[in-house]
C-alpha positions as CSV (number, residue, x, y, z in Angstrom):
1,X,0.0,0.0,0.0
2,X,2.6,2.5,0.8
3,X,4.5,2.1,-2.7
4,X,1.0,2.1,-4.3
5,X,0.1,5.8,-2.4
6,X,4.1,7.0,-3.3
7,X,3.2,5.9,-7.4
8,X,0.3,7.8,-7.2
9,X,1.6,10.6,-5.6
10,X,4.4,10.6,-8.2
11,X,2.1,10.4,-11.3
12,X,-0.1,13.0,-9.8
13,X,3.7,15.1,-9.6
14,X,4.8,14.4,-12.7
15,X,1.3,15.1,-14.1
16,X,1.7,19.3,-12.9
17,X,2.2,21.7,-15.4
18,X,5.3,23.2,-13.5
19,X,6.8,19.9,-13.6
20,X,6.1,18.8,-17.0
21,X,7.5,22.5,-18.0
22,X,10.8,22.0,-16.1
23,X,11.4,18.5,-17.6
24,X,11.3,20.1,-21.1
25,X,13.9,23.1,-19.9
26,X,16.0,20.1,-18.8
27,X,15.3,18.3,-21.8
28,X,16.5,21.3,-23.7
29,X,19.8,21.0,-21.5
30,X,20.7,18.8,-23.5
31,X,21.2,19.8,-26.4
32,X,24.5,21.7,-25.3
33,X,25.3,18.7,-23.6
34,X,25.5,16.4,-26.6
35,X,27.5,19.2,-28.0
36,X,30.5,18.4,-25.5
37,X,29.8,14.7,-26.7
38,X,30.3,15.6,-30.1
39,X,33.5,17.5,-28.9
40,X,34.9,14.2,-28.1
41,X,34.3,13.2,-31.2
42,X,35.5,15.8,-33.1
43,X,39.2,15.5,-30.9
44,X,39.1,12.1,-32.0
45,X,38.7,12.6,-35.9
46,X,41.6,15.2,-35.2
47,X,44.0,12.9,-33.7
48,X,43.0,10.7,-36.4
49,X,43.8,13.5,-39.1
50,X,47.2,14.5,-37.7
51,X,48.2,10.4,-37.3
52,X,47.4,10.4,-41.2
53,X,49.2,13.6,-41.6
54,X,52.2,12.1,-40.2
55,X,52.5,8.8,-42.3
56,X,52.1,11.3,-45.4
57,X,54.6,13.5,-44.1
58,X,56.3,9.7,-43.6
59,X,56.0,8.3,-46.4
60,X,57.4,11.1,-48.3
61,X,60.5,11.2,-46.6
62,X,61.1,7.4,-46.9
63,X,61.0,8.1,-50.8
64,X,63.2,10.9,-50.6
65,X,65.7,8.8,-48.6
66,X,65.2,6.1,-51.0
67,X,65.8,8.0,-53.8
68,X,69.1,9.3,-52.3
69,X,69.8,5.9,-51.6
70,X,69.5,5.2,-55.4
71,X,71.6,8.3,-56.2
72,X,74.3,6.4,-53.9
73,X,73.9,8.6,-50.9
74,X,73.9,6.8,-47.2
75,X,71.4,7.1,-44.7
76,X,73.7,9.4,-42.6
77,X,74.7,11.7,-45.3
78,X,74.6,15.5,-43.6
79,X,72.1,16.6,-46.3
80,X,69.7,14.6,-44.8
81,X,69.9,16.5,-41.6
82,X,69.8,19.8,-43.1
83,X,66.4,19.0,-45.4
84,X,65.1,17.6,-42.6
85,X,65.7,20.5,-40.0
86,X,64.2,23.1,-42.6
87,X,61.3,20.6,-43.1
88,X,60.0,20.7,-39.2
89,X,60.4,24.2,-39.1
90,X,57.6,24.6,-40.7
91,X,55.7,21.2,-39.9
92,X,56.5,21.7,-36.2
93,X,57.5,17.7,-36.3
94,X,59.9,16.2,-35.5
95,X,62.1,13.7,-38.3
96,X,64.3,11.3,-37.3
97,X,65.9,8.9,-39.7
98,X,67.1,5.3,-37.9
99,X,69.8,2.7,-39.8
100,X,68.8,-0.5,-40.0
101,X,69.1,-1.3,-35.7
102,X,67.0,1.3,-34.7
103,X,70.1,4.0,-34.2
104,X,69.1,7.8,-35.0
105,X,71.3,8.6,-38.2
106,X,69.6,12.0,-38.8
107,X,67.5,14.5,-36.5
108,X,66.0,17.1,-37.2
109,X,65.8,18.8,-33.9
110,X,69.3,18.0,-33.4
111,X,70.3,21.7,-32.4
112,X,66.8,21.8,-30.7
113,X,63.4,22.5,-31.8
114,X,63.8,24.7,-34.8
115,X,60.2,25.9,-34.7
116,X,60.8,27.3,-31.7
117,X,59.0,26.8,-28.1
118,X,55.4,25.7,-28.3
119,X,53.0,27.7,-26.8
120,X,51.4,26.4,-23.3
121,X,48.0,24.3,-24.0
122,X,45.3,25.3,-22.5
123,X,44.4,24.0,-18.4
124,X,40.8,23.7,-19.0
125,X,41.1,20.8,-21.3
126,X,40.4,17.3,-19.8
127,X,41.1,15.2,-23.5
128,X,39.6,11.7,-23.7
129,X,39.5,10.7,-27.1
130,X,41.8,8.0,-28.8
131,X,45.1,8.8,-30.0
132,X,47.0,6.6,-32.8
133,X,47.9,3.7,-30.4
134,X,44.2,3.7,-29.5
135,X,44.5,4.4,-25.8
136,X,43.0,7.6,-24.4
137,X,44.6,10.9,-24.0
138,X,43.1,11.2,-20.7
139,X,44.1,7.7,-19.3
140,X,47.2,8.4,-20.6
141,X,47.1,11.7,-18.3
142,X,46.5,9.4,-15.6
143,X,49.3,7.1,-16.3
144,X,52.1,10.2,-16.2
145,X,51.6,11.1,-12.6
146,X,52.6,7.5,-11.9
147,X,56.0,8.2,-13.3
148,X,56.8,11.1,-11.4
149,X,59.3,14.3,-12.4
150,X,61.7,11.7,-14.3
151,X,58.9,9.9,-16.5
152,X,60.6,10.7,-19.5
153,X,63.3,8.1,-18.4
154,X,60.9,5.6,-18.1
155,X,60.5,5.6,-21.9
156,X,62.5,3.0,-23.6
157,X,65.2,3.6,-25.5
158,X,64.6,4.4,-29.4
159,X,66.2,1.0,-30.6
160,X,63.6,-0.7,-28.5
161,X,60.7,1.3,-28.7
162,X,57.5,-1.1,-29.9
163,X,56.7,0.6,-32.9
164,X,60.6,1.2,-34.1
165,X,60.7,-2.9,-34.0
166,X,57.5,-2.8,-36.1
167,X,59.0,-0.5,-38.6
168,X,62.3,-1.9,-38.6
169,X,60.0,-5.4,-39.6
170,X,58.7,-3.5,-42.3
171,X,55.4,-2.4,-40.6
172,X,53.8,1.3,-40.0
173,X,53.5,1.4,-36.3
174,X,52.1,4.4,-34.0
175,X,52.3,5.2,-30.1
176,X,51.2,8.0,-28.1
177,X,53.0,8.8,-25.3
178,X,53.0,11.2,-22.0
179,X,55.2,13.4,-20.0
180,X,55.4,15.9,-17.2
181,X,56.8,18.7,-19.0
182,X,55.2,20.6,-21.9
183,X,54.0,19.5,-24.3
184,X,52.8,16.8,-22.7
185,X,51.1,14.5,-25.5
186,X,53.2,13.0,-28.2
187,X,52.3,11.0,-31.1
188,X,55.3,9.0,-32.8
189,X,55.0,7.3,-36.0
190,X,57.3,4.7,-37.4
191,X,57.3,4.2,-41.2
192,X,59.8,1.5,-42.9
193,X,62.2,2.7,-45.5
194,X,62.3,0.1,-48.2
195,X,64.8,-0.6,-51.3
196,X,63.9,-3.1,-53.5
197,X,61.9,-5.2,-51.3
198,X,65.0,-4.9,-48.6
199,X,64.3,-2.6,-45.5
200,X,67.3,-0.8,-44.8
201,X,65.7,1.7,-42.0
202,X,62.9,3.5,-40.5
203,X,61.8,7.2,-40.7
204,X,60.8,8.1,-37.0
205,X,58.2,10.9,-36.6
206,X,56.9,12.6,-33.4
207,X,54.7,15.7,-32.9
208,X,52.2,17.2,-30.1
209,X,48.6,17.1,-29.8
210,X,49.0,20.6,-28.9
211,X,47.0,21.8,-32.2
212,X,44.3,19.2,-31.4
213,X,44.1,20.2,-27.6
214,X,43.8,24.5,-28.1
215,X,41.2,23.8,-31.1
216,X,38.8,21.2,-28.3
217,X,39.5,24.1,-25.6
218,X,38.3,26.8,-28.1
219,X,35.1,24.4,-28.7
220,X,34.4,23.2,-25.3
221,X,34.9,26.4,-24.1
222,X,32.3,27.8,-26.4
223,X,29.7,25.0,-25.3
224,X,30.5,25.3,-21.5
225,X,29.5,28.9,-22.2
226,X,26.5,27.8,-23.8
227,X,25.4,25.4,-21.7
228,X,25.5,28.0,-18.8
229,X,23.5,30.5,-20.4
230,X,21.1,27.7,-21.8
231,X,21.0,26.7,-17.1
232,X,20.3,30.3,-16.7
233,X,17.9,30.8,-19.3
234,X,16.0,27.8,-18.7
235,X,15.3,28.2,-14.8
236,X,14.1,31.6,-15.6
237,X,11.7,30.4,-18.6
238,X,10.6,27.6,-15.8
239,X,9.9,29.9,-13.9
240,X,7.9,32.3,-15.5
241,X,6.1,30.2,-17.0
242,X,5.2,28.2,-13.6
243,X,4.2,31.9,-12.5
244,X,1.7,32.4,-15.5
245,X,0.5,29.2,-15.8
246,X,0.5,26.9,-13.1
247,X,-0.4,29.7,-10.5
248,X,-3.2,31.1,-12.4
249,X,-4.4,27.4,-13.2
250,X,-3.9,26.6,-9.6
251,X,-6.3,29.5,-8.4
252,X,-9.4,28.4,-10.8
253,X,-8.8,25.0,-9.2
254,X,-9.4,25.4,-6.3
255,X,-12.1,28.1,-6.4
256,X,-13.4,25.0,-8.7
257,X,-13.1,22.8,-5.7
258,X,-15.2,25.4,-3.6
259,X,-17.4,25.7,-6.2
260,X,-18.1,21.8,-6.5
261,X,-18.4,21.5,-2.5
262,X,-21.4,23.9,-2.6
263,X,-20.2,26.8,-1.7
264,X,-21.8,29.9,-2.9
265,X,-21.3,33.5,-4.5
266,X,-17.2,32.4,-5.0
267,X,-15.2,34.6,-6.6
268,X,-13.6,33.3,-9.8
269,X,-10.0,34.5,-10.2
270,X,-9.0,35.8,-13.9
271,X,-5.9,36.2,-14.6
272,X,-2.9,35.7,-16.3
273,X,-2.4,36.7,-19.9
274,X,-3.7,34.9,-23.4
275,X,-5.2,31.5,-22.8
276,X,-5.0,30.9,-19.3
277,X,-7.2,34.4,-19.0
278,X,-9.5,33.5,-21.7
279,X,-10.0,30.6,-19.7
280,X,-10.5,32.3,-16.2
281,X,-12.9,34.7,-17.7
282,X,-14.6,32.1,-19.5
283,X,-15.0,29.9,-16.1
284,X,-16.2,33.1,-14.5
285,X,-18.9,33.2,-17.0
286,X,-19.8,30.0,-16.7
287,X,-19.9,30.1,-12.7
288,X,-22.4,33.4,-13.0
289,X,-24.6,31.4,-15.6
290,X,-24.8,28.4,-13.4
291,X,-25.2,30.8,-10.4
292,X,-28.4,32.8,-12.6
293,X,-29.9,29.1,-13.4
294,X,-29.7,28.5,-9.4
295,X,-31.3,31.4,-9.0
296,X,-33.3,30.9,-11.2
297,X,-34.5,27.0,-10.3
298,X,-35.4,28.4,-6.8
299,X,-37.3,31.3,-8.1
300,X,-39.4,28.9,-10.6
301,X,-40.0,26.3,-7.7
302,X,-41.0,29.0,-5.5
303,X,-43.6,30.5,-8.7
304,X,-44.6,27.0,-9.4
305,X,-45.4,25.8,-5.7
306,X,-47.5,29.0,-5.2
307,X,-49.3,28.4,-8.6
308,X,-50.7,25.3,-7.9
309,X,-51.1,25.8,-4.3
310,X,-54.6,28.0,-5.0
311,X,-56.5,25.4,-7.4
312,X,-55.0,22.3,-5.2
313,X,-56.4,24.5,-1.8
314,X,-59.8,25.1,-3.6
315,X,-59.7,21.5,-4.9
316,X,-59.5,20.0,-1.4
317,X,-62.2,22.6,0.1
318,X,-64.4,21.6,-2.6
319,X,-63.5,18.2,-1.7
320,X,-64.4,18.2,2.0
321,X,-67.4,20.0,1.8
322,X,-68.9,17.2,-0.6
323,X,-67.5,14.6,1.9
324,X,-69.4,16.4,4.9
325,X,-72.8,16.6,2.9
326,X,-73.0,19.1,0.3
327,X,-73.9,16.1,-1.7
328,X,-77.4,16.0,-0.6
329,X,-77.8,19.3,-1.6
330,X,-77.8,19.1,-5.6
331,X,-77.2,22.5,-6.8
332,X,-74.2,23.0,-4.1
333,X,-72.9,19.7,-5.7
334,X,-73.0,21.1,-9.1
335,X,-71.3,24.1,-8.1
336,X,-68.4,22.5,-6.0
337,X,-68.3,20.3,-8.7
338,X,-68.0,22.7,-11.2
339,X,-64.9,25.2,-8.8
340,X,-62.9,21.5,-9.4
341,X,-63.8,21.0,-12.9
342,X,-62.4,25.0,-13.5
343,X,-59.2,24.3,-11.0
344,X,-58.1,21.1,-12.4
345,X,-58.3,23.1,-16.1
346,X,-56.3,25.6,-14.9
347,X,-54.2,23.4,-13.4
348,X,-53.5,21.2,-16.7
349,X,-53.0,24.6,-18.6
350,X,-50.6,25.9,-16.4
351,X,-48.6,22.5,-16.8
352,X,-48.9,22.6,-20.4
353,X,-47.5,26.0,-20.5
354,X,-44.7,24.9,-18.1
355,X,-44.0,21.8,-20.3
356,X,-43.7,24.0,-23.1
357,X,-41.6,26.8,-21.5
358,X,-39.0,24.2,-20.1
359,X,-38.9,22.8,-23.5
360,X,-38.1,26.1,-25.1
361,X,-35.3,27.1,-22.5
362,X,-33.7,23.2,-22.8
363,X,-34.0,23.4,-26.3
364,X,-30.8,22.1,-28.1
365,X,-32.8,22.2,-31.7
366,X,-30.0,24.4,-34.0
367,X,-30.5,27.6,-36.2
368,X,-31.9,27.6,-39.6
369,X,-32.6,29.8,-42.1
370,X,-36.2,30.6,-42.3
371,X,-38.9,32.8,-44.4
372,X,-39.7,34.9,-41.7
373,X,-42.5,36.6,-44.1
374,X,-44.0,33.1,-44.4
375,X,-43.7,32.6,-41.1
376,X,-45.5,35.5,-39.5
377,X,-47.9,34.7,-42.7
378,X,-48.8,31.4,-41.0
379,X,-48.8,33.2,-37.6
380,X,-51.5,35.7,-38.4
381,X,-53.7,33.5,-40.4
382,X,-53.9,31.4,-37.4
383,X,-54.8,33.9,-35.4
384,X,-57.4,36.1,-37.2
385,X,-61.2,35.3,-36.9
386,X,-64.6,37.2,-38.8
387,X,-64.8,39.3,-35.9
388,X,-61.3,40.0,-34.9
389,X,-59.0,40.8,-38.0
390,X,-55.1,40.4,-37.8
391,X,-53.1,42.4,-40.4
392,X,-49.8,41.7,-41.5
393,X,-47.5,44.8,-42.9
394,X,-44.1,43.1,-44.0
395,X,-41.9,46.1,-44.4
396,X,-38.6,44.5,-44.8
397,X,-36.5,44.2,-47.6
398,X,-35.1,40.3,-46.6
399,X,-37.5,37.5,-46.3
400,X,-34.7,35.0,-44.8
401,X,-33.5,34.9,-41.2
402,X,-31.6,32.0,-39.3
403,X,-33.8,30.9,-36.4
404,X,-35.6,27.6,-34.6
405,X,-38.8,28.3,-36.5
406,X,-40.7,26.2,-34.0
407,X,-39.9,28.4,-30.9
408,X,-40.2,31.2,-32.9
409,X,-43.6,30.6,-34.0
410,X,-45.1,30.3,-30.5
411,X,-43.5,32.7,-29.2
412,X,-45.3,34.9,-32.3
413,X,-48.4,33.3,-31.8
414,X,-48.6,34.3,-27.8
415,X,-48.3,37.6,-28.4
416,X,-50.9,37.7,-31.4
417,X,-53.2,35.7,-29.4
418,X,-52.8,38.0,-26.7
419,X,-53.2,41.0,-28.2
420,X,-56.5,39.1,-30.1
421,X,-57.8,38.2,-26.8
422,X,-57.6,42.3,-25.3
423,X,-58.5,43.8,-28.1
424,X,-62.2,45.0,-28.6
425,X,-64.9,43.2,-31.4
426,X,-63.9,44.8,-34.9
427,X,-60.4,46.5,-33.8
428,X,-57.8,44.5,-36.3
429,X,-54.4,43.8,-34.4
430,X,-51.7,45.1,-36.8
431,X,-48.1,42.9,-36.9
432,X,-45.9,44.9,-38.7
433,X,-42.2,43.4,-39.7
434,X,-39.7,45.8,-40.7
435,X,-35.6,46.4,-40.7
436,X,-33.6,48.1,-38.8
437,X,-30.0,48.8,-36.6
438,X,-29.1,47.0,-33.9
439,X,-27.5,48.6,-30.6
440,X,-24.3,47.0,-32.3
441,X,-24.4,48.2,-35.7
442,X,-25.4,44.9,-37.0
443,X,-29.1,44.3,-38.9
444,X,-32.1,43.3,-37.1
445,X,-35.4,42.2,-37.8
446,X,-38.1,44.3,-35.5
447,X,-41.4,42.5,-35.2
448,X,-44.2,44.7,-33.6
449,X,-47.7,43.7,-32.9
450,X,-50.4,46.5,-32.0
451,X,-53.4,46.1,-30.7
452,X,-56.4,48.8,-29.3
453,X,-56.9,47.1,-25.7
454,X,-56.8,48.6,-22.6
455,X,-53.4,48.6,-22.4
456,X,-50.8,47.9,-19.8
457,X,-50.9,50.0,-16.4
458,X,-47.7,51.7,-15.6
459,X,-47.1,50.1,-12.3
460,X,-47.5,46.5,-14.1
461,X,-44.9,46.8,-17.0
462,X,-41.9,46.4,-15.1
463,X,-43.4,42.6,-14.1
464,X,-45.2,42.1,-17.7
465,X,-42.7,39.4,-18.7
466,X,-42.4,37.7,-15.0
467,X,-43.1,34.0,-14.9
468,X,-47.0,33.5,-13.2
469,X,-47.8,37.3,-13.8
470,X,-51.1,37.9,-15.1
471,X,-54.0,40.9,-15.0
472,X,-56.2,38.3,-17.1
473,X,-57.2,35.4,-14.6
474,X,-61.1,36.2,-15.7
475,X,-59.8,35.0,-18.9
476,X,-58.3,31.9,-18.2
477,X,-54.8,33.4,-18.3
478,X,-51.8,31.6,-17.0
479,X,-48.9,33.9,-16.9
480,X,-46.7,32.2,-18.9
481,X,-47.5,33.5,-22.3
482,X,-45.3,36.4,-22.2
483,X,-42.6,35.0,-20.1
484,X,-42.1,32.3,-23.1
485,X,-42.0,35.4,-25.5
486,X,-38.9,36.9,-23.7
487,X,-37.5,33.4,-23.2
488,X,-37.7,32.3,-27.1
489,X,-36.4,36.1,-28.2
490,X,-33.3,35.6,-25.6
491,X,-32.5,32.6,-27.1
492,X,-32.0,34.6,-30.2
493,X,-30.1,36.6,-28.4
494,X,-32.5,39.2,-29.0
495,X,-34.7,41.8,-27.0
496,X,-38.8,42.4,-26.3
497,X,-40.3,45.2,-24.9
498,X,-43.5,47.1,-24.2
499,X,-44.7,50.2,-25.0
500,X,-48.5,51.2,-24.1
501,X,-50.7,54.1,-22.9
502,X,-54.1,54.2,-20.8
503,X,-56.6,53.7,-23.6
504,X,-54.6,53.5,-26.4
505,X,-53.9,50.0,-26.6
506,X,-50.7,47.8,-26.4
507,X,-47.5,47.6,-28.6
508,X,-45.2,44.3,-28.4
509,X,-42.0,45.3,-30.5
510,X,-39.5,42.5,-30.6
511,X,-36.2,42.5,-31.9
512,X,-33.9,39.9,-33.5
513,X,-30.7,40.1,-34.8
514,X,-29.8,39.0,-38.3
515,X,-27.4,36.6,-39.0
516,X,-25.5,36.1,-41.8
């Protein structure tokens, strides 16, 4: 159980933005990383390089000697000395020509290094590649402190030097080799000098790694410099990021966690910058809608309960005065009978109007384009009667609108029914449909139905559109008709209002935007 807990507690680590962002700084780490890999590489191609530079440089003096040879020169013949000193002077290696035992004939740096002193290598260099005998300049290194101050003296003597016997047996041979005192790497080269099958000697070469080791400092110095500003740069993008990220993330979670616990009226951070705000503001939008539709279930219960409390109270009076003998008396029977007859009525209309009402605000049905003219058309006719006219004044210019024509269509046919219903015998109601700008610039589609009713008192237009409000109980009214008006024309993201005055009648203007 404990290693189970410490896994999960690990992924759930691993699985934090902070986190993931440093591993990716640290992956990035490495990319001046394999550059000092790729160094070692690159010292070993030039070791390999100056090895094949030295068995050219090798080669071409065994022809020269052999064509001196031909010429009926000796191997010790002073000339040989003299081409050989001017040679290294400008090859900075070192040429030594051995007889046939190994014994140095001709040097080049028999007066000393003609070149001149070479230049102090670099201390920041640790070298590990392979020289030409194929051990490590590093081990090798390693290997010189063992010698102590007189390690050159450990070296064998030229005669008996490894590779001199391979030359001298008419094989190339190569060793690197180590000492205290600058320069401290040397790679010698042994190449056979060869007449007419017959070797008669060995041309002995030597020169630093002192090229190879300033040219690796000057890289790995360059990459160590890199790398260190790569560290730097990386724990400061870590961290900013963690700050403008994973903090701002870490606030909307846990007001998310308040949120889900039931806690109300939280405050939703937002902040941030791009995204991560986009996403704070967009969760604070989200917490105020759920907050509204709260609001708003408690509110509806509360409407709701209260409804059907009246017609259920007169239902069960009705009830119990039958059950204590209003029976017996016929025409008291009838007229009990008759209050729960009118109660349970209203009582299935007002559920019919709340089934259609939460099937207009959950409605998921998507936008289409629609001829509104038809439309309205279709509303009107269904409307009108002999005795009550409806006229229709289409005044705009487009005929097409994306909506859900079914919710648009009752919400339509509430108002025109309600404006039929107040309006006196003979008095047409006029729907008029006409074009104009929206409070955003953008085209809308203004719908206004006018009727010659009473009209709507002052001191009840501010509740018109309230769920259960109604000044029209003597006729049946339920309250709901106008409240599924403003609910269909919000879904539109649109607008309904009111205008009236005492004895002039009512005006319903509703506005829709239109979309393209």
């Amino acid at each position: 159980m404990p290693g189970i807990a410490m896994t999960e507690r690990l992924r759930r680590e691993l699985g934090r933005i902070r986190v993931r962002l440093l591993i990716v700084n640290l992956v990035v780490l490495l990319v001046p990383v394999a550059g000092l890999e790729f160094a070692r590489l690159y010292e070993r191609q030039l070791l390999g390089s100056l090895e094949r530079d030295m068995a050219n440089q090798a080669v071409l003096v065994a022809a020269m000697l052999t064509s001196a040879l031909d010429r009926g020169l000796e191997l010790d013949a002073p000339e040989h000395g003299d081409v050989l000193t001017r040679a290294a002077r400008h090859t900075r290696t070192r040429v030594r020509v051995l007889d046939g035992a190994g014994v140095v004939v001709a040097d080049s740096h028999e007066n000393g290094p003609p070149e001149g002193p070479e230049p102090a290598a670099p201390r920041l260099i640790s070298p590990r590649s392979q020289g030409g005998s194929g051990r490590g300049l590093a081990d090798l290194a390693d290997e010189v402190r063992s010698f102590g101050e007189n390690a050159r003296e450990r070296w064998p003597e030229v005669p008996d030097r490894p590779e001199v016997r391979d030359a001298l047996a008419g094989r190339r041979a190569a060793r690197t080799r180590v000492r205290e005192r600058q320069p401290a790497v040397l790679l010698f080269l042994a190449e056979p000098i060869r007449r007419r099958g017959e070797v008669l000697g060995a041309v002995y070469v030597v020169r630093s790694t002192q090229p190879v080791l300033v040219e690796l400092h000057r890289i790995r110095s360059g990459l160590l410099r890199v790398l260190l500003i790569a560290s730097l740069f990386t724990g400061l993008v870590t961290l900013a990021l963690a700050w403008s990220i994973s903090r701002p993330l870490g606030k909307l979670s846990r007001a998310a966690k308040r949120i889900a616990s039931g806690e109300r009226d939280i405050v939703v951070p937002v902040s941030g910058s791009g995204e991560i705000r986009d996403l704070g503001a967009s969760f604070a939008a989200m917490n105020e809608r759920l907050g509204a539709r709260l609001r708003y279930i408690s509110d509806f219960a509360a409407d709701v309960a209260h409804e059907f409390k009246s017609p259920l109270t007169s239902i069960r009076g009705a009830a119990e005065l039958l059950d204590e003998g209003a029976a017996d008396d016929l025409e008291a029977r009838r007229r009990f009978l008759r209050n729960i007859e009118l109660d349970v009525a209203r009582l299935d209309r007002l559920v019919s109007r709340l089934l259609e009402l939460s099937r207009i605000e959950a409605s998921s049905e998507a936008m289409t384009v629609l001829d509104l003219e038809a439309l309205v058309a279709r509303v009107v006719e269904r409307c009108a009667t002999p005795g009550q006219p409806v006229v229709l004044r289409y005044e705009m210019r487009k005929r097409l609108l994306r909506a859900r024509p079914t919710d648009l269509e009752t919400a339509l046919l509430n108002l025109v029914d309600n404006a039929v219903r107040f309006s006196p015998p003979g008095e047409a109601v006029v729907v008029t449909v006409e074009g104009g700008e929206g409070g955003g610039g953008g085209r809308t589609a203004r719908i206004s139905v006018r009727d010659r009713g009473p009209g709507v008192p002052a001191q009840h237009r501010a509740r018109i559109f309230d769920r259960f409000f109604t000044t029209d109980e003597s006729r049946n009214g339920t309250g709901l008709g106008l409240a599924i008006v403003k609910s269909v024309v919000e879904a539109h993201g649109g607008a309904v209002t009111v205008e009236s005055a005492p004895g002039e009648g009512a005006r319903f203007v509703v506005e829709l935007p239109v979309r393209q």
